[in-house]
VEXKEVEX-700363 format. One record per residue (C-alpha): residue number from 1; residue in one letter; x, y, z. Coordinates in nm, 3 decimals. Each point is the difference from the previous one (the first is absolute). Layout:
// VEXKEVEX-700363
+-----+------+---------+---------+---------+
: pos : code :       x :       y :       z :
+-----+------+---------+---------+---------+
: NUM :    a :       X :       Y :       Z :
...
+-----+------+---------+---------+---------+
END
This chain:
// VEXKEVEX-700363
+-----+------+---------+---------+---------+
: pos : code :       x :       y :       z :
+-----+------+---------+---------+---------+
:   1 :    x :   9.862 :   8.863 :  11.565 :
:   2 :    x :  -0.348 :   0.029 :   0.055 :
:   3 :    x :  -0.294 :  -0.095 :  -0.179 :
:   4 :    x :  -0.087 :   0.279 :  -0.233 :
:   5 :    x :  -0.324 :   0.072 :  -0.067 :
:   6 :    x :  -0.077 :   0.052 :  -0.345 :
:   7 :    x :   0.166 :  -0.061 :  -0.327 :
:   8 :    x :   0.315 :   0.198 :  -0.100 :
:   9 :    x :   0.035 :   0.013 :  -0.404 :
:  10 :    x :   0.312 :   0.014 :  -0.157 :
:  11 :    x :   0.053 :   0.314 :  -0.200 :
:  12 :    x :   0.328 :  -0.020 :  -0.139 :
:  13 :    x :   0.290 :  -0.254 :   0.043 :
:  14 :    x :   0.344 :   0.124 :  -0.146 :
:  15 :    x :   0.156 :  -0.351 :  -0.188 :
:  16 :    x :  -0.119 :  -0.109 :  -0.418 :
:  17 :    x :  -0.240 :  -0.265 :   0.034 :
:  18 :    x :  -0.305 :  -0.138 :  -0.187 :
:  19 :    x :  -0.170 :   0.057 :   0.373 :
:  20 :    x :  -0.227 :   0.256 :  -0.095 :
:  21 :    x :  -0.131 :  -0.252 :  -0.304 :
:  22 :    x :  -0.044 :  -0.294 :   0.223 :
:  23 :    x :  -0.162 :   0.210 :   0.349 :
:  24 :    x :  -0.120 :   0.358 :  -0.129 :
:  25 :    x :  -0.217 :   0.189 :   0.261 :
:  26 :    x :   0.158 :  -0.230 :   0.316 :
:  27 :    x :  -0.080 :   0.025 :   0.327 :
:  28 :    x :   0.079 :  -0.191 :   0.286 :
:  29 :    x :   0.019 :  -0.055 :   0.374 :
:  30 :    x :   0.176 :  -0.168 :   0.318 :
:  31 :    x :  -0.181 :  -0.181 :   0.226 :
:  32 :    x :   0.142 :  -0.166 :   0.267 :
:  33 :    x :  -0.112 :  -0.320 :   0.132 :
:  34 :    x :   0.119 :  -0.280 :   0.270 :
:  35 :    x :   0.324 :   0.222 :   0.208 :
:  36 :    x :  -0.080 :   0.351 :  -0.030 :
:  37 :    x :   0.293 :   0.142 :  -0.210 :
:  38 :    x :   0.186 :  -0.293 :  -0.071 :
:  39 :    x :  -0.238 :  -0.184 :  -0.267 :
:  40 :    x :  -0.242 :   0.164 :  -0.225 :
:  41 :    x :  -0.222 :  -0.051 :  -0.343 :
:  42 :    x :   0.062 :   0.239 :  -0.287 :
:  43 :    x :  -0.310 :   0.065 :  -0.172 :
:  44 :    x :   0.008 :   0.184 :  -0.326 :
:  45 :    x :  -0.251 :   0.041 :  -0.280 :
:  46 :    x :  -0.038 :   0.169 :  -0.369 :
:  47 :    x :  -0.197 :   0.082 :  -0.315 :
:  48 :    x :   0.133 :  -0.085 :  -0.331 :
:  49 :    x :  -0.251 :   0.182 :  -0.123 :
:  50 :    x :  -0.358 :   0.133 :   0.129 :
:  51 :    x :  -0.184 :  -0.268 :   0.022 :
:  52 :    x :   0.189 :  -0.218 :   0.192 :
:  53 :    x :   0.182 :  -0.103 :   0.319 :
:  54 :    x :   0.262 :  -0.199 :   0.108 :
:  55 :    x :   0.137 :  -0.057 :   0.372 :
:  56 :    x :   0.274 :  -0.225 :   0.153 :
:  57 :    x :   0.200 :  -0.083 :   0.320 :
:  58 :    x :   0.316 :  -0.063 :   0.115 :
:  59 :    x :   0.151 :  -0.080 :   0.307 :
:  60 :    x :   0.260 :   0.221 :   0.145 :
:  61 :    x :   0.206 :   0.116 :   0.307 :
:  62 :    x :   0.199 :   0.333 :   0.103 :
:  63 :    x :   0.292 :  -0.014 :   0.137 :
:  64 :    x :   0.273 :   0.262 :   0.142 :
:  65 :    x :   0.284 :   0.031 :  -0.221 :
:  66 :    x :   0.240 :   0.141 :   0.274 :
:  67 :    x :  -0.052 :   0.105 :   0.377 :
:  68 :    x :   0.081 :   0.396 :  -0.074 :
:  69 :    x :  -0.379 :  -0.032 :  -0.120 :
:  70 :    x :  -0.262 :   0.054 :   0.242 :
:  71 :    x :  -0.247 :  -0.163 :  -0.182 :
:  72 :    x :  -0.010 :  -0.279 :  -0.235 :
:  73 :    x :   0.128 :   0.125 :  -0.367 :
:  74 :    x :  -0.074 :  -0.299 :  -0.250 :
:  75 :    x :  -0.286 :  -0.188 :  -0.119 :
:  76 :    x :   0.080 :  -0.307 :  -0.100 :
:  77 :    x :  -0.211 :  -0.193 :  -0.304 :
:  78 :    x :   0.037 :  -0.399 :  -0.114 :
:  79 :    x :  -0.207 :  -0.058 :  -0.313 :
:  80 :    x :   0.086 :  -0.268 :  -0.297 :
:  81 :    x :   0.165 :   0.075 :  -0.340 :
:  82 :    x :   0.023 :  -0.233 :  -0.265 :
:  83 :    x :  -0.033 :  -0.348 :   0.261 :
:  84 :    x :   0.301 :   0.220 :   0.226 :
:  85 :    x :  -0.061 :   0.165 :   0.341 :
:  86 :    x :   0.086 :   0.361 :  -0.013 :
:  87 :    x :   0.048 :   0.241 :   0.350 :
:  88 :    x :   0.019 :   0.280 :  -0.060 :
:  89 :    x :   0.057 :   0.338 :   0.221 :
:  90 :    x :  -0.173 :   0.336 :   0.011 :
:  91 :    x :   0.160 :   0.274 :   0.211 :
:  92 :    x :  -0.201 :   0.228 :   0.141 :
:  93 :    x :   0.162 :   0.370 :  -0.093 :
:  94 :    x :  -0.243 :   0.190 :   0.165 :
:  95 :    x :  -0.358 :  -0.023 :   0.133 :
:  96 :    x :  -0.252 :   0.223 :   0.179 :
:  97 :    x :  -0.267 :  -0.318 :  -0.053 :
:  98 :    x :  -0.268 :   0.281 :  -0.024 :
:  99 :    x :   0.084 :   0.077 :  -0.327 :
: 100 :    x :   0.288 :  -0.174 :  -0.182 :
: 101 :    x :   0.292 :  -0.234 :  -0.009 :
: 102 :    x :   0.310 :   0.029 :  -0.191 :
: 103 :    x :   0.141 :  -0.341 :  -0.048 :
: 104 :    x :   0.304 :  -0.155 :  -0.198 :
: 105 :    x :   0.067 :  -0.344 :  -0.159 :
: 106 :    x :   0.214 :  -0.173 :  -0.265 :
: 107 :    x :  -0.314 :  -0.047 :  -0.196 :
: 108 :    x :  -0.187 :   0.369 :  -0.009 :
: 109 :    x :   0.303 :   0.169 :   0.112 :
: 110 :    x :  -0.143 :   0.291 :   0.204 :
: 111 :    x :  -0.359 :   0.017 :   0.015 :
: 112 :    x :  -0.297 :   0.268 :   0.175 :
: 113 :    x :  -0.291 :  -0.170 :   0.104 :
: 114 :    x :  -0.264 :   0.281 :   0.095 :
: 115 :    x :  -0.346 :  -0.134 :   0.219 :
: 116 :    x :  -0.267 :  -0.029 :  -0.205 :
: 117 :    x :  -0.213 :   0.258 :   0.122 :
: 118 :    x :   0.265 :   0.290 :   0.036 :
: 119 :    x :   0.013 :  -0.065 :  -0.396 :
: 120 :    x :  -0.333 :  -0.001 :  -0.020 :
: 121 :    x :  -0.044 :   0.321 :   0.214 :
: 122 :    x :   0.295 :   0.168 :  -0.034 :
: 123 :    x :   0.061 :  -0.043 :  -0.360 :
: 124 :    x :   0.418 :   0.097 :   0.048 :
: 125 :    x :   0.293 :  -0.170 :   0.141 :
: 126 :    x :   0.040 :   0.004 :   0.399 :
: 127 :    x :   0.335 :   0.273 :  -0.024 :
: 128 :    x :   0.232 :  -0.236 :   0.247 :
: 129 :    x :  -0.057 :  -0.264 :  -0.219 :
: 130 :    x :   0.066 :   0.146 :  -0.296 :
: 131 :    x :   0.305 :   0.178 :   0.147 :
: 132 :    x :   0.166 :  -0.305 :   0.088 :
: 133 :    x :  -0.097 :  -0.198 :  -0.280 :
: 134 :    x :   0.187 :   0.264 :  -0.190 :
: 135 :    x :   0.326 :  -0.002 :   0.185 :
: 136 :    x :  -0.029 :  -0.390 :   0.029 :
: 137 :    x :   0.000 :   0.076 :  -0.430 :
: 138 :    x :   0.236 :   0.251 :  -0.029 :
: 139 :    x :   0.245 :  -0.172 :  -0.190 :
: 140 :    x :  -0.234 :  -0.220 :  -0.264 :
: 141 :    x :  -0.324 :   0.269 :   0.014 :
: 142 :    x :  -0.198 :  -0.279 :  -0.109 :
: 143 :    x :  -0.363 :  -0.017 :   0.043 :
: 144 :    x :  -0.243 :  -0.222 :  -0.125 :
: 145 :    x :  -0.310 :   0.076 :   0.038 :
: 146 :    x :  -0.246 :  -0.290 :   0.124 :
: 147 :    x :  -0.286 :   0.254 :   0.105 :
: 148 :    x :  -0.201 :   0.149 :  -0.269 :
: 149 :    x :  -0.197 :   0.305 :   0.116 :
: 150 :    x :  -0.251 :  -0.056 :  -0.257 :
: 151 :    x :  -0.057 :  -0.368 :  -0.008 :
: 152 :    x :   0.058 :  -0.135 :   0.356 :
: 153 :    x :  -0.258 :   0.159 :   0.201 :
: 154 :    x :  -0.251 :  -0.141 :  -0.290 :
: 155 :    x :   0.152 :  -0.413 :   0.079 :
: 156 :    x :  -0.170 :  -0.230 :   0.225 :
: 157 :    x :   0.342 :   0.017 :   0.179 :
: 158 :    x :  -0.076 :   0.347 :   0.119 :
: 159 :    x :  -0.389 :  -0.037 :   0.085 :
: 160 :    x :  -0.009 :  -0.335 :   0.179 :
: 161 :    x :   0.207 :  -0.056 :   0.333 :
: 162 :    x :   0.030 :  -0.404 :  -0.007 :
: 163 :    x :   0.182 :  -0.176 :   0.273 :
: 164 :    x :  -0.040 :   0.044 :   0.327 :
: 165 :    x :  -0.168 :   0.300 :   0.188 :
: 166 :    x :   0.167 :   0.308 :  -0.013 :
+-----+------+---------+---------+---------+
END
């Protein structure tokens, strides 16, 4: 995985959680640092609300979950819970990196992260993305929406890039 330039905001994630209370309006962004597509930063930021702004790291690798892939399929994430060390694994479903991601975890179940400025440009869902965050849903057809067309673009989240360059 490369570095991607820009942030990618997650629009809709597909498992009940109290996500959308604690992160509305997030964006975020890998960076890779030290070995070029072995170790890299996550760096992710929201709004609560208009005014203000949080950010964060984490540390995280990708790996290749089986050598039919060409590329490497999972981003790996260690953050603490509660005083206990939690890995956890995103697999990538499908990417174009210009314009989305479709990822899946135990946590978010299936999630679309869209870049920032196709959302802010584009104002619709990239179609490939949709399409297979759809058939990655068929069964449950759950979507919960993180993204608020009306509110987002307005958060500090959306207006200021923090981080590194992009």
């Amino acid at each position: 995985m490369n570095h991607t330039r820009g942030f990618y905001c997650l629009v809709y994630h597909s498992k009940p959680t109290a996500f959308i209370t604690r992160m509305p309006c997030l964006c975020a962004r890998v960076s890779l640092i030290e070995i070029p597509g072995e170790h890299a930063k996550y760096l992710y930021q929201f709004s609560p609300n208009k005014t203000h702004l949080l950010t964060g790291t984490m540390p995280v690798y990708t790996n290749k979950t089986d050598q039919a892939f060409k590329h490497k399929n999972e981003i790996v994430v260690k953050y603490v819970r509660s005083e206990n060390l939690i890995k956890e694994s995103y697999r990538i479903l499908y990417a174009d990196y210009r314009s989305c991601v479709v990822l899946s975890s135990v946590t978010l179940g299936v999630q679309l992260w869209v870049k920032l400025k196709y959302l802010l440009e584009e104002k619709e869902m990239p179609y490939l993305c949709s399409l297979t965050y759809e058939l990655a849903t068929k069964e449950s057809g759950l979507r919960h929406m993180v993204y608020d067309w009306k509110e987002c673009p307005q958060r500090r989240s959306y207006k200021e890039n923090l981080g590194l360059s992009s």
